[in-house]
C-alpha positions as CSV (number, residue, x, y, z in Angstrom):
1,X,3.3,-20.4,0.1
2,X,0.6,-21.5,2.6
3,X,-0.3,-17.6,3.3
4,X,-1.6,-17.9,-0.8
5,X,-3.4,-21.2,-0.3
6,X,-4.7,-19.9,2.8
7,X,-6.3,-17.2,1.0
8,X,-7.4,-19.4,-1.9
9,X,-9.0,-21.3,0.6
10,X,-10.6,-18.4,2.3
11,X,-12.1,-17.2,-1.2
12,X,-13.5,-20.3,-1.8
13,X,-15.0,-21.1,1.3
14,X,-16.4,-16.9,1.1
15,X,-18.6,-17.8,-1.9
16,X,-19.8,-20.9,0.1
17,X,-21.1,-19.1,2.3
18,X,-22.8,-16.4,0.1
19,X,-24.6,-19.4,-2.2
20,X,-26.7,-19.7,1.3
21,X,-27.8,-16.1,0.5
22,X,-30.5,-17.0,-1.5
23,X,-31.9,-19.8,0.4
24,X,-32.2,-17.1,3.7
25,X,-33.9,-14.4,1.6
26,X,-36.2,-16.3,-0.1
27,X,-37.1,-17.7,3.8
28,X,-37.6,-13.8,4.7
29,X,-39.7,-12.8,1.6
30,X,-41.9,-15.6,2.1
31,X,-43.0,-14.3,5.5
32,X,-43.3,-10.7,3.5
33,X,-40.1,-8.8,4.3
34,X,-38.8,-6.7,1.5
35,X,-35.4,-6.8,-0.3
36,X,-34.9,-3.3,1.2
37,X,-35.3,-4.1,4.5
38,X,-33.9,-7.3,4.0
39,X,-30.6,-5.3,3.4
40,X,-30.8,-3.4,6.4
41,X,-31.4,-5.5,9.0
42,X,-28.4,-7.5,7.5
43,X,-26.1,-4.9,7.6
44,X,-27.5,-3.5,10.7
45,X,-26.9,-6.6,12.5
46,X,-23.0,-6.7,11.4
47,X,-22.1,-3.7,12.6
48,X,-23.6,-4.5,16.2
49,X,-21.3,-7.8,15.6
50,X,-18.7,-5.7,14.7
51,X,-19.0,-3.3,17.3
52,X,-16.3,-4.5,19.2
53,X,-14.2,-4.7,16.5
54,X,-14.7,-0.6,16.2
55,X,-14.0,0.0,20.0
56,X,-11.3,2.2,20.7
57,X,-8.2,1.0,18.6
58,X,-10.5,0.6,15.1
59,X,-12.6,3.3,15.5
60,X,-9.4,5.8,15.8
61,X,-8.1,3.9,12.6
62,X,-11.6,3.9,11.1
63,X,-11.9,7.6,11.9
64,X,-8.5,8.5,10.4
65,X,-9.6,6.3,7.0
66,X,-12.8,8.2,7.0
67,X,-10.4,11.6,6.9
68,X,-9.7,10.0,2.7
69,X,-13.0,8.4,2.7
70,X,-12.8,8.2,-1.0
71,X,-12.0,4.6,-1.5
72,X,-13.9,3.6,1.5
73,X,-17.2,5.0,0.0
74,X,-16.7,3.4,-2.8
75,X,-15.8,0.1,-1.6
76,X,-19.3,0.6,0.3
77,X,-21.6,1.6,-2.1
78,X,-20.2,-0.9,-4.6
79,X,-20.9,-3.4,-2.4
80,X,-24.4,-2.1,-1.8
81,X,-24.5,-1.4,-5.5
82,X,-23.9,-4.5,-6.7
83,X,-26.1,-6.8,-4.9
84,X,-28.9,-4.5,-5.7
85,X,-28.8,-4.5,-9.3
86,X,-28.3,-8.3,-9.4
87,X,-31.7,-8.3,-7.1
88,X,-33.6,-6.4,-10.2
89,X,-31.6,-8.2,-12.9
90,X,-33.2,-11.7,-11.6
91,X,-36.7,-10.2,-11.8
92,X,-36.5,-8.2,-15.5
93,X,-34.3,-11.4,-17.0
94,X,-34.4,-14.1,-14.9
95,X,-32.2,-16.5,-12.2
96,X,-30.3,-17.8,-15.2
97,X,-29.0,-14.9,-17.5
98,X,-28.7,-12.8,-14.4
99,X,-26.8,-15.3,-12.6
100,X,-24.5,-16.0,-15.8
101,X,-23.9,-12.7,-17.4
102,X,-23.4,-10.9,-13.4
103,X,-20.8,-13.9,-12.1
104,X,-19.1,-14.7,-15.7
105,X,-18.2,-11.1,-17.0
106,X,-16.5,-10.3,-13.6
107,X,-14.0,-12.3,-13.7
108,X,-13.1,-12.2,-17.2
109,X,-13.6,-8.3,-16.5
110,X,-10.8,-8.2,-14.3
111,X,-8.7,-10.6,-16.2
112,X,-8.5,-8.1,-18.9
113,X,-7.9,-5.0,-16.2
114,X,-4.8,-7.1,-15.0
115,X,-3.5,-7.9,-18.4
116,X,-3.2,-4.5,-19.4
117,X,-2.2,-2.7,-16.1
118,X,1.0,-5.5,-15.9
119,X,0.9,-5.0,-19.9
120,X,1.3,-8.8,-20.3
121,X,-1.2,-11.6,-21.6
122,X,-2.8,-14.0,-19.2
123,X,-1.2,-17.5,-19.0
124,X,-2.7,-20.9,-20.8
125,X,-3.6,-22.1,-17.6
126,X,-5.7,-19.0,-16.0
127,X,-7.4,-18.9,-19.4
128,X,-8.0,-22.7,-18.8
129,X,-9.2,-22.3,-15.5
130,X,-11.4,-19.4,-16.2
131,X,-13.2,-21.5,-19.2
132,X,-13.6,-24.1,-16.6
133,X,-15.5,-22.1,-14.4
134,X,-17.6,-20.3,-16.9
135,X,-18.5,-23.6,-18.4
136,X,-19.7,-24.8,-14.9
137,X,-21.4,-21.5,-14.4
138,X,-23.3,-21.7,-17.3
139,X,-24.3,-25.6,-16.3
140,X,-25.4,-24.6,-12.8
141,X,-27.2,-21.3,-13.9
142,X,-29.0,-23.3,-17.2
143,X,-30.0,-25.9,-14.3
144,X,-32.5,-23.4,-12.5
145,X,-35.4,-24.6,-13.9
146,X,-36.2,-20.8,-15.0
147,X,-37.6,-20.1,-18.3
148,X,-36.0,-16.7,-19.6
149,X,-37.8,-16.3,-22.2
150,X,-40.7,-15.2,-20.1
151,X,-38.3,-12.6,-18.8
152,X,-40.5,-9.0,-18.4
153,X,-37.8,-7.0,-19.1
154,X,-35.1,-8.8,-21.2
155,X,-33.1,-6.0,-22.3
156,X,-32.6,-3.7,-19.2
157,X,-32.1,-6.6,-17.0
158,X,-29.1,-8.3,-19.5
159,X,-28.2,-3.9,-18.7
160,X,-28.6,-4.2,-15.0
161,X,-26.5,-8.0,-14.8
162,X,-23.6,-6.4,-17.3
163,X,-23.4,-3.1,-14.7
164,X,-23.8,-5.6,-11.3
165,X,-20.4,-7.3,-12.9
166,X,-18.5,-4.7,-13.7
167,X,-19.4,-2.7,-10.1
168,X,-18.7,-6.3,-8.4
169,X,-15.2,-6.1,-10.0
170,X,-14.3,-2.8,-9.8
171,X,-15.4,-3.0,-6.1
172,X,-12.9,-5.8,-6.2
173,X,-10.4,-4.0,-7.5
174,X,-11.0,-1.1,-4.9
175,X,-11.1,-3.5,-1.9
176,X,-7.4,-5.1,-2.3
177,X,-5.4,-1.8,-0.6
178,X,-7.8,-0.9,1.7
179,X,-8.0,-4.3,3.0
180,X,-4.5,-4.4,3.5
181,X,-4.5,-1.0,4.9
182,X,-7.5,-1.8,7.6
183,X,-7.8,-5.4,7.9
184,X,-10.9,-7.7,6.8
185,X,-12.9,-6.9,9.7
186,X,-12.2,-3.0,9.6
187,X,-13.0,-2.5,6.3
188,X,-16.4,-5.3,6.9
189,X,-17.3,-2.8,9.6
190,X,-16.9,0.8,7.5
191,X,-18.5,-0.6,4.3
192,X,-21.8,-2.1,6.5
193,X,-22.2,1.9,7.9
194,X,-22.0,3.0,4.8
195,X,-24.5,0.7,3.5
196,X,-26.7,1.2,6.9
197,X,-26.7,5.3,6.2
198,X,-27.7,4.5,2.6
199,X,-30.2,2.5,3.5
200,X,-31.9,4.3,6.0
201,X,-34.0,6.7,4.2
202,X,-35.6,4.7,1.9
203,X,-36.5,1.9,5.3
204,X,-37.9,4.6,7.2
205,X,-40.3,5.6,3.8
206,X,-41.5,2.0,3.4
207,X,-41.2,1.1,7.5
208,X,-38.6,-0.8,8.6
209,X,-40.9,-3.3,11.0
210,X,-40.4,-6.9,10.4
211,X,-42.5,-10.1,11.9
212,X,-41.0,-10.8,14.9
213,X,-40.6,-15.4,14.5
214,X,-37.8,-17.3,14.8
215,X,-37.6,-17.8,11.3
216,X,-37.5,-14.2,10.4
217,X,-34.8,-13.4,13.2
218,X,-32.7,-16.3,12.9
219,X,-32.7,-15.3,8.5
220,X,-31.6,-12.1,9.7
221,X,-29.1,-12.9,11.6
222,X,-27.6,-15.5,9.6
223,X,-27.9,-13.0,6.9
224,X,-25.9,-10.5,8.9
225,X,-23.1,-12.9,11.0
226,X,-22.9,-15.0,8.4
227,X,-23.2,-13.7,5.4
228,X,-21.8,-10.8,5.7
229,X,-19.6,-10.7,8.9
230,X,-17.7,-14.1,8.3
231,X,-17.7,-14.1,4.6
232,X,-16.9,-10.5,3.8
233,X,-13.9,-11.0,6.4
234,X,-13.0,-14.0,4.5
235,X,-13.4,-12.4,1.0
236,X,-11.2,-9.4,2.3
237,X,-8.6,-11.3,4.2
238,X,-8.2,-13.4,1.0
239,X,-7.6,-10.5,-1.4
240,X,-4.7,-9.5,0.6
241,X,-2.8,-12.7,-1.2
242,X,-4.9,-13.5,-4.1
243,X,-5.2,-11.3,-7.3
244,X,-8.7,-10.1,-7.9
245,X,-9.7,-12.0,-11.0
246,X,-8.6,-15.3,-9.1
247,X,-11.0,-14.2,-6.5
248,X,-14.1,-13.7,-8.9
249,X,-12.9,-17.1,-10.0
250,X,-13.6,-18.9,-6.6
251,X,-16.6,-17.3,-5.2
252,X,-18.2,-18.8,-8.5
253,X,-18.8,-21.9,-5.8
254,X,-21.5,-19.4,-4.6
255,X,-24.1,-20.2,-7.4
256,X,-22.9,-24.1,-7.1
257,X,-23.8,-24.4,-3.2
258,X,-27.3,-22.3,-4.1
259,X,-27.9,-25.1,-6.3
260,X,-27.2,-27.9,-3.5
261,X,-28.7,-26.2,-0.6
262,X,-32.0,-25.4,-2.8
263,X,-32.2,-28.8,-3.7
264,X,-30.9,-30.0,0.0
265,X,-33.6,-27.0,1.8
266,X,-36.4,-26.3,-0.5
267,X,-36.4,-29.6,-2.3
268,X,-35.5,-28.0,-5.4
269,X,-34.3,-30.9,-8.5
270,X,-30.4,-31.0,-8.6
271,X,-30.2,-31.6,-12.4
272,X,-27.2,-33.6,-14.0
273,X,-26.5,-30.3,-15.6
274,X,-26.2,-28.5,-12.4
275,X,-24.2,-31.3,-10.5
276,X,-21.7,-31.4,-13.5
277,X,-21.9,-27.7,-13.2
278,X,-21.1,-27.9,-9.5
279,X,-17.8,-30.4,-10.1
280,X,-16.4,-28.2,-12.7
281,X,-16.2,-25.5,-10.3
282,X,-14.8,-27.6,-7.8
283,X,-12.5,-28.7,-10.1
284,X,-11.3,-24.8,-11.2
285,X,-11.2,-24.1,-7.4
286,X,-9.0,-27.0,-6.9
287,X,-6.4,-25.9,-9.3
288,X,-6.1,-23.0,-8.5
289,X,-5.5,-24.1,-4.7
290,X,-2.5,-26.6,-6.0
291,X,-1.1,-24.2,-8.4
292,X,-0.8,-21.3,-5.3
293,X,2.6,-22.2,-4.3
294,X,3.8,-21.8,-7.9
295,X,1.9,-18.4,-8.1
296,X,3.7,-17.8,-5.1
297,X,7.1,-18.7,-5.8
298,X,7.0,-16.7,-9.7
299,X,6.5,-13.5,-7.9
């Protein structure tokens, strides 16, 4: 029982962690470093974390993944993939739809992909909780301030936020065995080369210089230890004892803390909306921490 609330708790504190994403970017692209390279230098920086994780026992295991490096690549680029097309969803729609339409439909995505693989209907209360968390979504995502109607691109970025949710859960989906089969850190370390070998190309086209200031380096490096290194442990760790769609459910506290920290860091307003928003996340996260033991003891 506490090995499911322990991963409940690790899921939750994961999308902690990523709501500080935004506050760090939007440091970095204010002194002029591009979303591109923004990526890379994150990813670049958790693999020299992780290097010792690699050295000699995970890179034999690593190497004999790579032998079936199927699900490993996809677990990569889906991660990559996902992030990228919610970057270009917020600029063609806005914070708000992108924010809503990416974080709800996973979830509910998955929900629906575990219903029909056990061939069973989802219970009153993972319904309950789910249309708790949505509605807090939608609070915290309408509390943005943004105004999508002056979205440039409407219709291909609702496209871009619909295909960032359904890679994000199918990534999800991915992720679960081979987590169990590597560990959190392994499979943190082969998905950030993959993303780094991606990435490169395209860096090395635009240049892959950035200004050398605390600010940028210390964004980058939170960005990368973080991030990526702590939470993508956490979120992998957490998926060995918690079903996917319960996952999606608790890294919804990541758009709830961008809301805090923006108003906490960059003096953003925290609306009534958004705090109620914020509480009724915390309140879905909550039950689903109490009701772990019983999740636990059914199966």
């Amino acid at each position: 029982m506490s090995t499911h609330r322990s991963g409940v708790l690790a899921l939750a504190l994961t999308g902690v962690l990523w709501g500080s994403i935004g506050v760090a970017v939007r440091a970095l692209q204010d002194a002029s470093v591009s979303p591109l390279v923004i990526a890379f230098w994150r990813m670049v920086c958790a693999c020299v974390v992780l290097a010792p994780v690699l050295a000699p026992r995970g890179a034999r295991r690593l190497a004999a993944a790579a032998r079936r490096p199927g699900r490993l690549l996809a677990v990569g680029l889906g991660s990559l993939g996902f992030q990228l097309l919610y970057f270009v969803a917020v600029r063609d729609v806005g914070v708000a739809v992108a924010t809503l339409v990416t974080l709800g439909l996973a979830p509910v995505a998955l929900i629906v992909y575990e219903a029909a693989r056990g061939r069973r209907r989802p219970d009153v209360r993972t319904l309950a909780v789910l249309g708790c968390a949505l509605a807090g979504l939608a609070l915290v995502a309408s509390s943005s301030g943004v105004d999508v109607a002056t979205a440039p691109r409407p219709l291909l970025g609702l496209g871009e936020s619909v295909a960032s949710a359904l890679v994000y859960a199918g990534t999800t989906v991915l992720s679960g065995p081979l987590s169990t089969r590597l560990g959190p850190f392994l499979i943190t370390a082969g998905t950030s080369v993959v993303a780094v070998v991606v990435l490169l190309p395209a860096v090395l086209v635009i240049g892959p210089a950035v200004p050398v200031t605390p600010r940028v380096l210390g964004g980058l490096v939170w960005l990368g230890v973080v991030t990526t290194v702590l939470a993508y442990g956490l979120f992998y760790a957490g998926l060995r004892t918690t079903p996917g769609s319960v996952a999606m459910v608790l890294t919804l506290l990541e758009p709830a803390t961008a809301v805090v920290l923006a108003a906490l860091v960059l003096a953003e307003p925290l609306t009534p909306a958004g705090a109620l928003g914020a509480a009724m996340l915390l309140l879905a996260v909550a039950v689903l921490y109490l009701a772990a033991p019983r999740r636990a003891a059914a199966r």
